[in-house]
C-alpha positions as CSV (number, residue, x, y, z in Angstrom):
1,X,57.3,-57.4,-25.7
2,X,55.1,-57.6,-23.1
3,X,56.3,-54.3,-21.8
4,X,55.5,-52.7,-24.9
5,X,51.9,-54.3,-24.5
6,X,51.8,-53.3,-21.4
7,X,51.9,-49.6,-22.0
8,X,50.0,-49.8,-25.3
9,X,47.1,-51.0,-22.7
10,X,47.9,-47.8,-20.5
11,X,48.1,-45.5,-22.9
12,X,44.5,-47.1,-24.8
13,X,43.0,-46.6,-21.2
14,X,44.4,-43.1,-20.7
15,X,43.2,-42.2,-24.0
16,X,40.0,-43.2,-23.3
17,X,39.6,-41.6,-19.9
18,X,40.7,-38.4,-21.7
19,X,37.7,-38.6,-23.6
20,X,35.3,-39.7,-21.1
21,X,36.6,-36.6,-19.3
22,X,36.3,-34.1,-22.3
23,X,32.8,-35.4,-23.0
24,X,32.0,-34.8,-19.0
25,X,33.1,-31.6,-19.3
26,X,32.2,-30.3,-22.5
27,X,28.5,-31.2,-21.9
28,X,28.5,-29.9,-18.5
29,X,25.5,-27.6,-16.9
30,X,25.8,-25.1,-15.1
31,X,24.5,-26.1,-11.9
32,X,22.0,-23.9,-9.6
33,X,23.4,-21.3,-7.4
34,X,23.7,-21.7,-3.4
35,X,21.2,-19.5,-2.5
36,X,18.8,-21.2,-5.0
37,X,19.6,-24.8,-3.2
38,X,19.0,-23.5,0.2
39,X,16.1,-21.8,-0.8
40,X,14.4,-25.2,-2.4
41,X,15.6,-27.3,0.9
42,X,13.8,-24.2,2.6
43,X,10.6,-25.6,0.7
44,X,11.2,-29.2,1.0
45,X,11.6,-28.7,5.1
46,X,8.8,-26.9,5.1
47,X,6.5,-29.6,3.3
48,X,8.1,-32.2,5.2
49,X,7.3,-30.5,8.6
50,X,3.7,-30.3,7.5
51,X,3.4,-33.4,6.7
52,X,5.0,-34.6,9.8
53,X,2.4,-32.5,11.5
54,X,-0.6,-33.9,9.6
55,X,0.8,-37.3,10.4
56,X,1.0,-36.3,14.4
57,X,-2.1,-34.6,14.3
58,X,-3.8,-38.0,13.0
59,X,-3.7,-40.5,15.8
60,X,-4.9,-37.4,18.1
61,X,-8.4,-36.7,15.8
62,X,-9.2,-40.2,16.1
63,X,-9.8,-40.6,20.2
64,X,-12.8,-40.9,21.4
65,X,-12.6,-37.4,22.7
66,X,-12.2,-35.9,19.4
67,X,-14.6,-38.2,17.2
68,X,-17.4,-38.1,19.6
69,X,-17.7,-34.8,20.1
70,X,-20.6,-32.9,18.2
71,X,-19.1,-30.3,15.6
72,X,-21.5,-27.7,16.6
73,X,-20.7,-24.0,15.4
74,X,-19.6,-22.7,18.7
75,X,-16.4,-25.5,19.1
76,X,-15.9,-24.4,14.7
77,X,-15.8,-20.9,16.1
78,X,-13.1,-22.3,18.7
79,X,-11.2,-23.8,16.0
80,X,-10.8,-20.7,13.8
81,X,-9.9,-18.7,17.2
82,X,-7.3,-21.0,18.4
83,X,-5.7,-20.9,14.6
84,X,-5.6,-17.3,14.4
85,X,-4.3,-17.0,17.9
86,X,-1.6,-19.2,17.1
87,X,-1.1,-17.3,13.3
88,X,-0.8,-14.2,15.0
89,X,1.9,-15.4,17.7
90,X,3.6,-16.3,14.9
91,X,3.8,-13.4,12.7
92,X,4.3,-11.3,16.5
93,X,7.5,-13.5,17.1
94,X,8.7,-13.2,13.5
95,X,8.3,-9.0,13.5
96,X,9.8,-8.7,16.8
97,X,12.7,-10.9,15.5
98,X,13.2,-9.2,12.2
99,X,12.5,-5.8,14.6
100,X,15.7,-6.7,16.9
101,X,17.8,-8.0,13.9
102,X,17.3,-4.7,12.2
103,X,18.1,-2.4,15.2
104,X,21.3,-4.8,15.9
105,X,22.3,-4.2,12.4
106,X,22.3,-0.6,12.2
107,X,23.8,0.2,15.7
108,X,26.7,-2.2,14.7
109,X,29.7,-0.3,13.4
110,X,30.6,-0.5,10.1
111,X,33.8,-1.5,10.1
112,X,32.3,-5.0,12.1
113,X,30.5,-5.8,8.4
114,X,31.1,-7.3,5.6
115,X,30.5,-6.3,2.4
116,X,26.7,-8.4,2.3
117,X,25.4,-6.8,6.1
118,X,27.4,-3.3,4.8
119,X,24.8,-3.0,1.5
120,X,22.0,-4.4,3.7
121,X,22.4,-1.8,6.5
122,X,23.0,1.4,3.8
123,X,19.8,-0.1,2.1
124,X,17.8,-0.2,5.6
125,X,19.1,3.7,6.3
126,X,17.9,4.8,3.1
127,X,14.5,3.5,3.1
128,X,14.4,4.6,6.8
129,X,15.3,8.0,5.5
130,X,12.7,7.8,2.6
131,X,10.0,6.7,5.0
132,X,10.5,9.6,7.3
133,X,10.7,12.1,4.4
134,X,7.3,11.0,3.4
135,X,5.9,11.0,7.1
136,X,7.3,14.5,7.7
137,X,5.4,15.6,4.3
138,X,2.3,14.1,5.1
139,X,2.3,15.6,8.8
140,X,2.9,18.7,6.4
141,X,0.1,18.0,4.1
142,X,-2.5,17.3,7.3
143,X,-2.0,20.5,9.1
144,X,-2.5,22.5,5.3
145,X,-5.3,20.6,5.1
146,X,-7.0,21.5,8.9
147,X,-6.3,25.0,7.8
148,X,-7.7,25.1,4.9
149,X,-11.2,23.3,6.1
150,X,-11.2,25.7,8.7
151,X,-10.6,28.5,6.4
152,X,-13.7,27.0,4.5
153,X,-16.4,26.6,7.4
154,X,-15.3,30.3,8.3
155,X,-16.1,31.0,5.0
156,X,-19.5,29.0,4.7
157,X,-20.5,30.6,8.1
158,X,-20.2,33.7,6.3
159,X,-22.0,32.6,3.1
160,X,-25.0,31.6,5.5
161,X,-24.8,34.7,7.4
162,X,-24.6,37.1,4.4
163,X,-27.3,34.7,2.8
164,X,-29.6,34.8,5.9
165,X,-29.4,38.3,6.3
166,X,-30.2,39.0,2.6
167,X,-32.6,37.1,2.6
168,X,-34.6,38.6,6.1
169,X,-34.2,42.1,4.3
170,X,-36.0,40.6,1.1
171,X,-38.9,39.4,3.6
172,X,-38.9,43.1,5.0
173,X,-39.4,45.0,2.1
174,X,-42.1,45.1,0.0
175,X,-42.0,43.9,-4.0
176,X,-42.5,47.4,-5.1
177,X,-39.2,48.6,-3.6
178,X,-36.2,48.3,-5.0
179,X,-32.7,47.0,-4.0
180,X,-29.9,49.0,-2.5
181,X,-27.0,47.2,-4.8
182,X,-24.4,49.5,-3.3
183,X,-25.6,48.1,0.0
184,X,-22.9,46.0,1.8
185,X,-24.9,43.3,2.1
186,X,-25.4,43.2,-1.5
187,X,-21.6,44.2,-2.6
188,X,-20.4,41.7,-0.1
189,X,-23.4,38.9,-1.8
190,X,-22.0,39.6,-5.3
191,X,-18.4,39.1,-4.3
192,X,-19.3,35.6,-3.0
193,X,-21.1,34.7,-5.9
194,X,-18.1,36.2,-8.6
195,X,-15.6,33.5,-6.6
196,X,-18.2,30.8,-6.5
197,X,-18.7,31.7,-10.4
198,X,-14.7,31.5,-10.8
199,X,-14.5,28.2,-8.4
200,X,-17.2,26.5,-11.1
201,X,-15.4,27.8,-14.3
202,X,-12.5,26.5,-12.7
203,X,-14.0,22.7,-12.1
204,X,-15.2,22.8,-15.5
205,X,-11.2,23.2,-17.1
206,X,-10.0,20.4,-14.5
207,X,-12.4,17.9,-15.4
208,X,-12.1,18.2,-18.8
209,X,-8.1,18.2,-18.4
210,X,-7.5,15.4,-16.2
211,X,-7.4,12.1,-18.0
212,X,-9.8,9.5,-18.8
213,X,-7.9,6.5,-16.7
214,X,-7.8,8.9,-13.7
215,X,-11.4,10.3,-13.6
216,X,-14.2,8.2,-12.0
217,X,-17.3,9.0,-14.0
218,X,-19.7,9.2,-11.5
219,X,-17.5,12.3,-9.5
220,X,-17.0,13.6,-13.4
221,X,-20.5,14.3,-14.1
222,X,-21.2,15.5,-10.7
223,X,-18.4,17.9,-11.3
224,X,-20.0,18.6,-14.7
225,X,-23.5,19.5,-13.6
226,X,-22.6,22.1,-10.9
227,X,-20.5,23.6,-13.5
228,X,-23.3,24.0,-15.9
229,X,-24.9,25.6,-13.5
230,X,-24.8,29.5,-13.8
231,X,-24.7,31.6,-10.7
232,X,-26.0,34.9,-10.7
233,X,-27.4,37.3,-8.0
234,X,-30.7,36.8,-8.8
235,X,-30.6,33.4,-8.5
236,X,-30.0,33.6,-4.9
237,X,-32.2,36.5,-4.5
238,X,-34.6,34.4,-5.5
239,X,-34.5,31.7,-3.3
């Protein structure tokens, strides 16, 4: 009998671990991933070392040397200059290190990876590539710029030589007479003014076109008021 007691005991027991055990794991959480564990201790470490450095920092700011000495702005100025000194050391250190970590991973064969460093190192190339894509366009976009500025004061230096000269054979001739307009001063004057009469049609369609969001109102109705202002010959003569 009391074998039979004995294992009714057992198996009461067993039962009953069997359920603490379902419950366990039937109302288990998922728990965080590794990378978010080593990412918190990351943070703890970090406050901890900061406090450790507050607490060694202490005992030094109460000597004599430190507490009787006059905060003046000069040794403040000092302060913030040894701080950024040591803030840029450290952001130097760090860029050279992530610098030579970089070059080491892409000059390292791929077949020495894994999968993580393989995905890494294509994602570094690609963004490498992009970068130099957009530094070869810009270099592009620089040198069509210089031309076209040059293009442009060649083209003002013209404008105020055509204008100049127009202008010097108004003062020569008296009011009565009249002007040559097949002249080349004058054919060449009304060309000039026909593209500067297209180029303010022109800024008139674009600033109307382009969108509200993208417009800064103060350029706008700059933009506006030249191109409500008609150019003619006359106008020009006139001046």
């Amino acid at each position: 009998m009391s074998a039979f007691k004995t294992l009714k005991e057992v198996s009461q027991n067993f039962e009953q671990e069997l359920k603490q055990l379902s419950n366990v794991l039937f109302s288990a959480k998922i728990g965080e991933t590794f990378e978010d564990a080593v990412s918190k201790k990351l943070q703890e470490l970090s406050l901890f070392s900061s406090k450790l450095k507050l607490l060694r920092a202490r005992p030094v700011s109460l000597t004599p040397q430190i507490t009787e000495q006059v905060k003046t702005e000069e040794i403040i100025k000092e302060y913030g200059d040894v701080a950024a000194i040591k803030l840029l050391e450290k952001v130097t250190v760090k860029c050279v290190a992530q610098t030579h970590a970089v070059k080491k991973l892409i000059t390292t064969p791929d077949r020495a990876l894994d999968a993580e460093m393989l995905t890494r190192k294509q994602n570094i190339m690609e963004a490498l590539t992009n970068y130099r894509d957009k530094e070869t366009s810009l270099r592009h976009f620089e040198m069509i710029l210089q031309e076209k500025q040059y293009e442009q004061n060649l083209l003002r230096a013209e404008w105020d030589k055509s204008l100049g000269e127009l202008r010097d054979m108004k003062a020569a001739v008296s009011d009565d007479e009249e002007m040559d307009t097949n002249s080349a001063y004058y054919v060449r004057l009304r060309t000039l003014v026909s593209k500067m009469e297209m180029i303010r049609w022109l800024i008139g369609r674009l600033v109307v076109c382009r969108k509200e969001s993208r417009n800064d109102p103060r350029r706008a109705l700059q933009a506006l008021k030249m191109a409500r202002q008609v150019l003619d010959v006359d106008t020009f003569m006139s001046d």
